[in-house]
C-alpha positions, 0 to 999 in steps of 0.5 A: 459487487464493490471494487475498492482500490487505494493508492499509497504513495510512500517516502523510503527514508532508509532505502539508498539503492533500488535493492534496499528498496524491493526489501522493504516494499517486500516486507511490506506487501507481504505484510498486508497481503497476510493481514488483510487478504488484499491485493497489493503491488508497486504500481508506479516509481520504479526506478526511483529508489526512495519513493513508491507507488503502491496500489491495493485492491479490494472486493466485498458485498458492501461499500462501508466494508471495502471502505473500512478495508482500505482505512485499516490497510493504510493505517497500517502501512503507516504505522510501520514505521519504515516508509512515510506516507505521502499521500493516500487515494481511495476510490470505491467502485 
């Protein structure tokens, strides 16, 4: 068994309250639950409502597949335009 994780820290541009920003880490994690099948949430930075930590977890037979897994998820995540991607942390298991 692999365990992948991923930590994605982001950079909300357009979110100037804490409420604007649950709606687009919502829309977001939403998205990439539906997509990939993951498991994601907001792991860190809570209080601060322009920047998030989001972590993601994986499980698969083979570590090229939880690798491959986590290089697509946070490619997407930056290709959505709504968030800007500070840095990214993978760590295979």
């Amino acid at each position: 068994m692999v365990v992948g994780t991923l930590e994605i820290e982001l950079f909300l541009g357009e979110a100037s309250t804490l409420k604007e920003k649950r709606r687009v880490l919502k829309s977001i994690i939403d998205r990439v639950k539906s997509k990939f099948n993951v498991s994601i949430a907001e792991v860190d930075m809570q209080d601060m409502w322009q920047r998030s930590m989001l972590g993601v977890a994986c499980i698969s037979n083979q570590t090229s597949h939880a690798q491959s897994i986590l290089n697509n998820v946070a490619n997407f995540i930056e290709y959505q335009g709504n968030a800007e991607v500070i840095s990214i942390h993978t760590e295979i298991l």
